[in-house]
N, C-alpha and C positions, 0 to 999 in steps of 0.2 A: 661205458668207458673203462678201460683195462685200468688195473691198480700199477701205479707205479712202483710201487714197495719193493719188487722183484728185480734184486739188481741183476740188471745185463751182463753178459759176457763180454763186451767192449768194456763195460764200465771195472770190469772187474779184473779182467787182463792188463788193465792200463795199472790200476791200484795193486798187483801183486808187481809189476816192472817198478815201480812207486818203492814198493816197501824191500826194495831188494837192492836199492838204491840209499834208503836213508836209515837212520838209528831209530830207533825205537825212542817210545819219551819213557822218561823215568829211568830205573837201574835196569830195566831189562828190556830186551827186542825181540817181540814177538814177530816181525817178518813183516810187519803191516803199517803202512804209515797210517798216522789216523789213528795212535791209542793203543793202549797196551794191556795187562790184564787187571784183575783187581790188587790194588794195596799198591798202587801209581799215582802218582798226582797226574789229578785232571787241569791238562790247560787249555783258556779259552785264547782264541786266536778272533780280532774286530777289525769288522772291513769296514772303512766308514770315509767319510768328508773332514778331512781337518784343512784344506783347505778347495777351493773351486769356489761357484755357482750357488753349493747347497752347505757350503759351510758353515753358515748359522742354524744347520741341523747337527753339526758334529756334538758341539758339549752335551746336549740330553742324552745323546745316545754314547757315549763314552762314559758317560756318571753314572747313568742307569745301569749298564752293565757290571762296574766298579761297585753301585752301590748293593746289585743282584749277588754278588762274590761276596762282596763282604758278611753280607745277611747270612748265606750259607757257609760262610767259616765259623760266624758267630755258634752256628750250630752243630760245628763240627768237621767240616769239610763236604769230600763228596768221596765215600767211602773210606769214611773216617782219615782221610787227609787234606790238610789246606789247601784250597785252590792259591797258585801261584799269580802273583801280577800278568794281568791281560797283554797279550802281544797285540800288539796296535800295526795296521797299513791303513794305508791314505790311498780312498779311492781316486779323489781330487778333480772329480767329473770328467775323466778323462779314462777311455776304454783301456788302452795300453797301459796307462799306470794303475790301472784296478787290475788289470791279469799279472802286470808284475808284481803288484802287494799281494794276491794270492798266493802266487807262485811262493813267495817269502814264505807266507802264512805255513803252507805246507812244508818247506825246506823245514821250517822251525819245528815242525811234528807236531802241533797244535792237536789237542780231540775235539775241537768243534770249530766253528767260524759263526763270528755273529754280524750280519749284513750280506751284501751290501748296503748304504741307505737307499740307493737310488735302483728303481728297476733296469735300467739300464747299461746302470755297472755291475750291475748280479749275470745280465743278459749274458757281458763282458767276462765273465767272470767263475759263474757257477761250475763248469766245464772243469773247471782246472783242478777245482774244489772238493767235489761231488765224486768224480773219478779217482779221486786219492781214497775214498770209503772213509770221508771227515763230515759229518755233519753239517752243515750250513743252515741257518736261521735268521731273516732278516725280521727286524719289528717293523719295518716301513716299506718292503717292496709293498706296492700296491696294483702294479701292471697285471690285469688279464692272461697274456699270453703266459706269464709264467707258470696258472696252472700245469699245465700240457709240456712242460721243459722235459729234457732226454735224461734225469739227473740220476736214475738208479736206482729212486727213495731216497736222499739225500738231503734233500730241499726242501724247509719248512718254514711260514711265515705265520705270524701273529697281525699282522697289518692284515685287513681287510682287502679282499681286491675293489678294484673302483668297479667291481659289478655290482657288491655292496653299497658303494658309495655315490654312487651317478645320482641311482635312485633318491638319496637324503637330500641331497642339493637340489635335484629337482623339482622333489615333493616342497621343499621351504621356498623356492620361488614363487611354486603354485599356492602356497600359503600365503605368501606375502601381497596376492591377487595380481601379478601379472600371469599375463597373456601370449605376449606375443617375445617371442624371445631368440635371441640371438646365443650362437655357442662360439668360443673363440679358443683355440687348443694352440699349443706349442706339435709341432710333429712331429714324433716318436712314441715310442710304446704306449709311455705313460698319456700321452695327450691323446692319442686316437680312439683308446678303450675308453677312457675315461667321457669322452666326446658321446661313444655310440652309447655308453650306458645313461645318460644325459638328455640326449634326444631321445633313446625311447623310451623314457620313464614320462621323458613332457610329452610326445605324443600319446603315451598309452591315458593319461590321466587329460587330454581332450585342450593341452595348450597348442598353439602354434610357433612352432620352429622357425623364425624367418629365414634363418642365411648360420649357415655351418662355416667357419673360415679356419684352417689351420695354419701357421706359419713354423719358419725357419727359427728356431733359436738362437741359432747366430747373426740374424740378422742385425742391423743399426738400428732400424729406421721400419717402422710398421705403417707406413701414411697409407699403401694399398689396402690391407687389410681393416685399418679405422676408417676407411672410404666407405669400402664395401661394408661394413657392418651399420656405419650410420643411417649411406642410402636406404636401408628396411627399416629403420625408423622403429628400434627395437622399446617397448616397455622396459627390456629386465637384458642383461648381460651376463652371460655364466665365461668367466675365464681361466682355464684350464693350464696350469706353467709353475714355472719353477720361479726365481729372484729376478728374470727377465722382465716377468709377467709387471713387474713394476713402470719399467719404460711403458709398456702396450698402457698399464693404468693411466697413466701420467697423458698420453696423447691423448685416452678418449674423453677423459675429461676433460682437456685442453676443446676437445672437439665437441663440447656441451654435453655430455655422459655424465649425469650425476651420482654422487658416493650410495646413494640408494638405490641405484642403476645396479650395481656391479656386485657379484657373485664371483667367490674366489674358493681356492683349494686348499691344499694340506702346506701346497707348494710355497704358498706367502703367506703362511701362520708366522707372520714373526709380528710381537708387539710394536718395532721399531719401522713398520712397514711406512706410515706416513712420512717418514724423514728421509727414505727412503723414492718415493714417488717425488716430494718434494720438501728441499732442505728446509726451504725460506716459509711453507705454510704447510707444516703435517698436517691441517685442518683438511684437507681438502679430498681427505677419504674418508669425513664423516657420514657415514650410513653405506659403507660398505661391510657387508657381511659375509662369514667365508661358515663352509663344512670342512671339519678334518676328523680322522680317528682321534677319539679319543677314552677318557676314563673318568666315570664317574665316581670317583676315590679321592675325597680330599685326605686320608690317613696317609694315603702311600705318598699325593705332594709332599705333606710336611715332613716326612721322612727325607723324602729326598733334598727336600730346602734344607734340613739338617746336616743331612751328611755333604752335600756341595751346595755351600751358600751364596756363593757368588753365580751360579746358576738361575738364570730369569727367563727360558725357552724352553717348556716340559713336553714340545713334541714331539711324538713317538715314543717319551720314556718310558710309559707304563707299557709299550707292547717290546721292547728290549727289553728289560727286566724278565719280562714271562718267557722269552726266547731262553735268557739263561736259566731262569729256575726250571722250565720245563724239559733242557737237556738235563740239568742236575739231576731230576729226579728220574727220569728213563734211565743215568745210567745206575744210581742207585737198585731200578727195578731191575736191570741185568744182572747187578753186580758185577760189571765192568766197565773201563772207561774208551774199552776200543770200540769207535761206532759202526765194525758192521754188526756186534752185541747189542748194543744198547739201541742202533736205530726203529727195530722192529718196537721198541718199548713206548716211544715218541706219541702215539695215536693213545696208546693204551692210557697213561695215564688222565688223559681229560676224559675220557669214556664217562656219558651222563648216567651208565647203571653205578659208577665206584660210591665211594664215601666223598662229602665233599671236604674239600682240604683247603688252605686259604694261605700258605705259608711254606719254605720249604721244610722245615724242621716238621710240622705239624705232617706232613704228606710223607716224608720220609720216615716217621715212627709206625705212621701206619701201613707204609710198604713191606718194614723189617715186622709187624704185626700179620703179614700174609693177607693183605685187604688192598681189593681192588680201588685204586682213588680215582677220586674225578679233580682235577685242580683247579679252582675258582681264578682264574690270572688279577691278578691288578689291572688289567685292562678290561678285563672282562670273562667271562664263559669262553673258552678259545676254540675248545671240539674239533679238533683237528681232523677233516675228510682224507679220503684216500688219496688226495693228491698234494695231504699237506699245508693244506690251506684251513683259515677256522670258518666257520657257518654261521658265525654271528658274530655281531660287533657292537660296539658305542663311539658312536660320533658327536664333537664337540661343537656346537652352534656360537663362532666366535662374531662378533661387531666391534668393529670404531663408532664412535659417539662422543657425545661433549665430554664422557668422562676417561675418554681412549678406549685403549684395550679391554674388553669384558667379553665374556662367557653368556650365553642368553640362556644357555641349557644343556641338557644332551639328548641325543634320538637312538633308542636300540632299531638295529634291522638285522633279521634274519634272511639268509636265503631260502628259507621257503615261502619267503612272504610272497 
């Protein structure tokens, strides 16, 4: 597979019409949207959900960023100047208004973008981004097809893709001794990769598949799809979705599908899920258990429960956090904040030959030391491949039970596994 790292000539033709068009950030203008030279403040620019579908993903992933800035101001800035207050867009699950909060993002001369959360709205979105020669980093796409995007080298994610994660969700049903098993997806990016990687991990390890069902997210009403998934008379249920995915719960259970029955995603990691399925008895997802990215780091929680305490949702915070520190620190290795400089630095710094580093201050003394680093994320080892994507991950083994919300453990998976 070709390395994307080599920006196009589309992509680059479009970013010089870009920069001939807008101000430079900082006191000077170098011609380039997308960052300026060194002794400029670096600004990050967040594409996120403050409100939709996945808006009880917004607050982790806005505090983890904020709390990412802060750490690295603590330390000095990024090129020994303050990172300035994050410029905030509202993806809001909706294509149109995640291209127009782009579009913002970039008027505003931002040197980085952090998201989108949703693979979807990055889908929506990345184009507008990427072609300005502005770094973009999500902690939570997770869609397949994104490896392979048109983006120019631009495009970098710390979330795992679900080729990572099919696989954990499948191996812990096969764990949990079913059998015979049903997959139920929402249809789009996120549900259909997520789906194949799923089914072949249960076939490959000798389960059976009964009945694959995707649906409409917009739909009311799912009675055809719980039809069809009952009639196979499944052991185990993997359901694949976003906040919707609550209604599809609420029926199969209604429809004799027990809370030990059901398998869920990153999509309905919210602790409040039961009151959500149902107001009058949250009991009624006891011994549902879900896979999502996660981090085995209780240091970095309590940090974060410090610095936003009114925060009770920590998913995806530790793979935003690593998105900002690990632009910080590429553009430190440049010694610039313009990212067609500092993008080529992006891979380099998690490189497993570097020193290992665990912080930004601690990773940045050793860059101005001339030593190659390898950056340990908060979320994990991130090892960014040629396309941008990391090679290994940690995923969070979350259940309902008599005592709610708990954590059972966490699973590393690589892709070479």
């Amino acid at each position: 597979m070709a390395s994307k790292k080599v920006l196009g000539l589309t992509a680059a033709t479009a970013a010089l019409v870009l920069g001939l068009t807008a101000c430079g950030n900082g006191d000077g203008d170098n011609g380039s949207n997308g960052g300026g030279e060194a002794g400029e403040e670096f600004t990050f620019g967040i594409l996120y959900p403050q409100t939709g579908a996945l808006a009880f993903l917004g607050p982790p992933q806005i505090e983890a960023a904020k709390y990412a800035i802060s750490e690295i101001n603590d330390a000095g800035g990024i090129l020994g100047n303050d990172v300035p207050a994050i410029v905030e867009g509202d993806e809001a699950g909706d294509a149109a208004q995640a291209n127009q909060a782009a579009n913002d993002l970039v008027s505003a001369d931002v040197n980085a973008v952090i998201g989108a959360a949703a693979s979807s709205m990055t889908q929506a979105s990345y184009d507008t981004i990427t072609a300005a020669e502005i770094v973009q980093c999500s902690g939570s796409n997770t869609a397949p097809d994104l490896t392979d995007i048109d983006d120019g080298g631009y495009y970098f994610r710390t979330a795992p893709s679900d080729l990572l994660s099919g696989p954990v969700l499948a191996r812990q049903m096969i764990d949990d001794n079913h059998v015979d098993i049903a997959i139920v997806a929402r249809a789009d990016d996120y549900g259909d990769g997520y789906l194949r990687a799923v089914e072949e991990e249960l076939e490959a390890q000798g389960a059976n598949v009964v009945t694959t069902e995707s649906y409409d997210p917009d739909a009311t009403n799912f009675a055809s799809v719980i039809n069809s998934v009952t009639g196979e008379d499944p052991d185990a249920i993997a359901l694949i979705s976003f906040q919707e995915g609550a209604q599809v719960m609420a029926e199969l259970i209604e429809a004799g599908i027990g809370g030990d029955q059901l398998y869920i995603t990153d999509g309905l990691n919210d602790p409040e899920l039961g009151e959500t399925v149902n107001e009058d008895d949250p009991s009624v997802i006891d011994g549902v258990t879900g896979v999502a990215p996660g981090a085995d780091n209780p240091e970095f929680n309590d940090g974060l429960r410090d610095f936003a305490p009114e925060l009770d949702v920590f998913q995806f915070a530790p793979q935003v956090f690593d998105c900002v520190t690990a632009i910080a620190l590429a553009a430190e290795a440049a010694g610039s904040v313009n990212g067609s400089d500092y993008v080529e630095h992006l891979p380099e710094i998690s490189r497993p030959e570097g020193t290992e580093c665990f912080s930004f201050a601690e990773c940045r003394d050793l860059i101005n030391d001339g030593e190659d680093i390898d950056y340990q994320g908060t979320s994990g080892n991130i090892d960014f491949d040629d396309n941008g994507d990391p090679t290994a991950a940690t995923f969070e083994v979350f259940h309902f039970g008599d005592d709610g919300y708990e954590t059972l453990g966490f699973e590393e998976y690589s892709a070479n596994e």
